[in-house]
C-alpha positions in Angstrom: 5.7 23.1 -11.8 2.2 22.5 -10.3 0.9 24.2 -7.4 -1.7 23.1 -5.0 -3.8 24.7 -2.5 -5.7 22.2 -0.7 -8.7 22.5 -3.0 -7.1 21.5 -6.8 -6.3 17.8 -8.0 -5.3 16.3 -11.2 -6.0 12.5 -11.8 -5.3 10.0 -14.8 -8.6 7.1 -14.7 -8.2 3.8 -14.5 -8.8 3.9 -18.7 -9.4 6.2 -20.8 -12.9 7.3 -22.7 -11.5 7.6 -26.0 -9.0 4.9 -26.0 -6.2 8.0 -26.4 -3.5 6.2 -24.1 -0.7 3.4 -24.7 -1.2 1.9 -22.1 -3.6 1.8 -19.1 -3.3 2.4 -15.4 -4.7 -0.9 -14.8 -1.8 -2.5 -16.4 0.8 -1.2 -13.8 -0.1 -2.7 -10.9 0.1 -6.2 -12.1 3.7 -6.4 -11.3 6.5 -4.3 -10.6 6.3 -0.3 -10.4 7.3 3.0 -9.0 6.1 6.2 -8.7 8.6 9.3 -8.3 7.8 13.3 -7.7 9.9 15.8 -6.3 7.6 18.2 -4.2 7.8 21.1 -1.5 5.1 20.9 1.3 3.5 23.3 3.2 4.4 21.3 6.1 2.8 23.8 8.9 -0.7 22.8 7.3 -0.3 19.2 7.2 -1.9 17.6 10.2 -2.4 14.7 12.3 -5.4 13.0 11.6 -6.1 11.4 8.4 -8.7 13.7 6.5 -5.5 16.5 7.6 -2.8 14.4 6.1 -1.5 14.7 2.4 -1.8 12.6 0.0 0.8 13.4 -3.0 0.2 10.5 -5.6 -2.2 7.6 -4.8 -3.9 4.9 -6.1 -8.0 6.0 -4.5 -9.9 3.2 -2.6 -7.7 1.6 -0.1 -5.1 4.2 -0.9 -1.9 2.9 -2.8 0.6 6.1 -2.6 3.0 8.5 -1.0 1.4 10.4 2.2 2.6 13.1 4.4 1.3 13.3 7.7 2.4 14.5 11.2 3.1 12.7 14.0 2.1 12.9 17.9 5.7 13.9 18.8 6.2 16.5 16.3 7.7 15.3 13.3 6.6 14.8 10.0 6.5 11.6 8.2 6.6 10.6 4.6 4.8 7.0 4.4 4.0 4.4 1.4 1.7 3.1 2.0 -0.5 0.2 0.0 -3.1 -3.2 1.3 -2.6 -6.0 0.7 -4.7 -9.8 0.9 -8.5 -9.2 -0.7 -10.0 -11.3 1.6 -8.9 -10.2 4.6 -7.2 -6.4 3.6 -4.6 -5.3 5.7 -2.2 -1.6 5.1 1.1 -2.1 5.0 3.6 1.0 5.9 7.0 2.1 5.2 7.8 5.4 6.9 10.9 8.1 6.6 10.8 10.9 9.5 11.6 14.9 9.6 14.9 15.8 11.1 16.0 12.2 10.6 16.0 11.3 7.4 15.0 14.2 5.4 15.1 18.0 6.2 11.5 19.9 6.3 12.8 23.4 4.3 14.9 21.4 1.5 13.0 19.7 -2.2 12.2 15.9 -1.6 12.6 13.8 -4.3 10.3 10.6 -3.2 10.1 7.4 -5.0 7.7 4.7 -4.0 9.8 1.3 -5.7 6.9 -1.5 -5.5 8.4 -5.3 -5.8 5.7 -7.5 -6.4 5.2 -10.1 -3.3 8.3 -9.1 -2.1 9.2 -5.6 -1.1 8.3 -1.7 -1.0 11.0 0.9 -0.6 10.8 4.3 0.0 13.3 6.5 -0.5 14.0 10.0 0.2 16.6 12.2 -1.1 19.6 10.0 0.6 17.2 8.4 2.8 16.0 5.1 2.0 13.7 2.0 4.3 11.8 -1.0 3.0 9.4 -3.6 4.2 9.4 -7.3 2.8 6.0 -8.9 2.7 4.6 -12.2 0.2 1.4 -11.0 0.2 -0.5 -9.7 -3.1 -2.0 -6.6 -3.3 -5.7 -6.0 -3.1 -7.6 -5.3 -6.3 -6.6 -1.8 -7.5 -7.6 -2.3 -11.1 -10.6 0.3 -11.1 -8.9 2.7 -8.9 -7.8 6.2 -10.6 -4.2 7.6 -9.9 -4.4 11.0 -8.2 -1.7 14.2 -8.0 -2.3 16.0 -5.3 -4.9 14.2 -2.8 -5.9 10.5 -1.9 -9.0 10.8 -3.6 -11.4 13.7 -4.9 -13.9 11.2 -6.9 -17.3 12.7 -6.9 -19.1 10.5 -4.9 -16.5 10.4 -1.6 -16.7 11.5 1.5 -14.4 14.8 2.1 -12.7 12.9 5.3 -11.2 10.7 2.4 -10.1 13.8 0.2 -6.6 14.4 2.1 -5.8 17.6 -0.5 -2.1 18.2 -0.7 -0.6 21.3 -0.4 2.4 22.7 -2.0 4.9 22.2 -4.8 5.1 19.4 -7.0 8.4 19.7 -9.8 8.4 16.5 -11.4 6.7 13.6 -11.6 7.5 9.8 -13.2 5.3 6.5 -12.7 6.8 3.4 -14.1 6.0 -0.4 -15.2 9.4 -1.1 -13.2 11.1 -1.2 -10.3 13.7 1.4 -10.8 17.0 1.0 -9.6 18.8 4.3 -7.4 20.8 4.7 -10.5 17.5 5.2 -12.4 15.9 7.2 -10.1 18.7 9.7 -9.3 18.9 10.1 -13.5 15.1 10.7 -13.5 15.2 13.6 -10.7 18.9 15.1 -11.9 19.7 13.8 -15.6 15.9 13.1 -17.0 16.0 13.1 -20.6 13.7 11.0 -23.3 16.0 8.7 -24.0 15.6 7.3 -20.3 12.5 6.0 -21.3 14.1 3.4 -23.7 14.9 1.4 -20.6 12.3 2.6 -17.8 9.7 1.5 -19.0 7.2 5.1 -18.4 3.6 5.0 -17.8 3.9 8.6 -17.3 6.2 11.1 -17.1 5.8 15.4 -16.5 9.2 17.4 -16.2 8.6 20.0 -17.9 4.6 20.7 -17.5 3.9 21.9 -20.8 -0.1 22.1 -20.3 -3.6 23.3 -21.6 -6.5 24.7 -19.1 -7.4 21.2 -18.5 -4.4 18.7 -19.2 -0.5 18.1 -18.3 1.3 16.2 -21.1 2.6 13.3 -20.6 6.5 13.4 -21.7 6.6 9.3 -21.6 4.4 9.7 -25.0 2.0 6.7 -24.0 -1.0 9.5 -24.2 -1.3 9.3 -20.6 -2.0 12.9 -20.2 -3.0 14.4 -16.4 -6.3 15.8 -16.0 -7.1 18.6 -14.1 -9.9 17.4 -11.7 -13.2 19.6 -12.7 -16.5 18.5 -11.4 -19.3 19.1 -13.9 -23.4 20.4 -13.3 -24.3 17.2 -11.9 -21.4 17.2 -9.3 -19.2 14.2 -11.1 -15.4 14.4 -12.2 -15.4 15.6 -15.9 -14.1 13.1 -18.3 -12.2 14.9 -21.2 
């Protein structure tokens, strides 16, 4: 299990320096994808505005990714969210709502299930809504994928940062859009053999770790970094 108190990230770039990995983060969002984790906010910190929000796992730059936030009447809302149309960017949202569809004192396992020009769904526990749109998606291949904020690259502004805080049990991201079948076998039933037919960019059930790095269980070399900046202020590479 990671914990995270508003301050700590991990990230997995775009590629990799050494050429250590299977396959690249660029690859997945060329088609078909999803991104699981099964977390436990500290919901009474989450806020509002968007620098106060949480970002769990995200694509940084016009954020791709699973986001908690709070809403004007109260609640507390898990969105997807993700642009879409580079010449003329627009977000696109899918939304599930405290005391509605999920519960704010119980586990969530979240998936993000990305349909290329055709759908997002996120789902929540037994909680599921979607969005159709035709539209591709803007230009994420030089973005990094983030656990834990939106984005903590060096040279962005803090508004943008939107640290997480809480829990985080498992996480999976996949080259395919996983069916509830596969999902519920990831959260409840995840074993290696699942990744004969998911198709894993990265996978961490179990957390076995260094100091700097989270192994990655899909064994594609995709191993999570633990976000350290070095003397000059820049994300360390290792």
């Amino acid at each position: 299990m990671l914990s995270f108190n508003g301050n700590n990230s991990y990230f997995i770039p775009n590629v990799h320096k050494n050429s250590v990995s299977t396959k690249n983060l660029n690859e997945v969002v060329k088609g078909d994808f999803t991104f699981s984790v099964k977390v436990k906010p500290e919901w009474s910190r989450c806020g509002e505005n968007h620098h106060d929000s949480y970002g769990v796992i995200a694509l940084n730059g016009m954020d791709l990714g699973i986001f908690l936030r709070k809403d004007e009447q109260g609640n507390y809302n898990i969105n997807a969210e993700f642009w879409v149309d580079n010449e003329n960017p627009k977000v696109k949202l899918v939304q599930l709502v405290s005391g509605t569809d999920f519960e704010l004192d119980e586990w969530l396992n979240i998936s993000l299930v990305f349909k290329k020009n055709r759908s997002m769904t996120l789902i929540c526990n037994s909680s599921m809504n979607r969005i159709s749109f035709d539209e591709d998606l803007i230009d994420y291949g030089s973005s990094w994928l983030w656990i834990g904020c939106a984005n903590n690259r060096w040279n962005v502004d803090g508004a943008l940062w939107r640290n997480y805080i809480g829990k985080v049990k498992k996480i999976g991201v996949f080259n395919k859009a996983l069916t509830k079948s596969e999902i519920n076998n990831f959260f409840n039933n995840y074993n290696q053999k699942l990744n004969e037919t998911t198709n894993p960019f990265f996978i961490t059930s179990k957390f076995k770790r260094t100091r700097y790095k989270v192994f990655d269980e899909s064994y594609n070399g995709n191993h999570l970094c633990k976000n350290i900046y070095n003397s000059d202020g820049r994300n360390l590479m290792f």
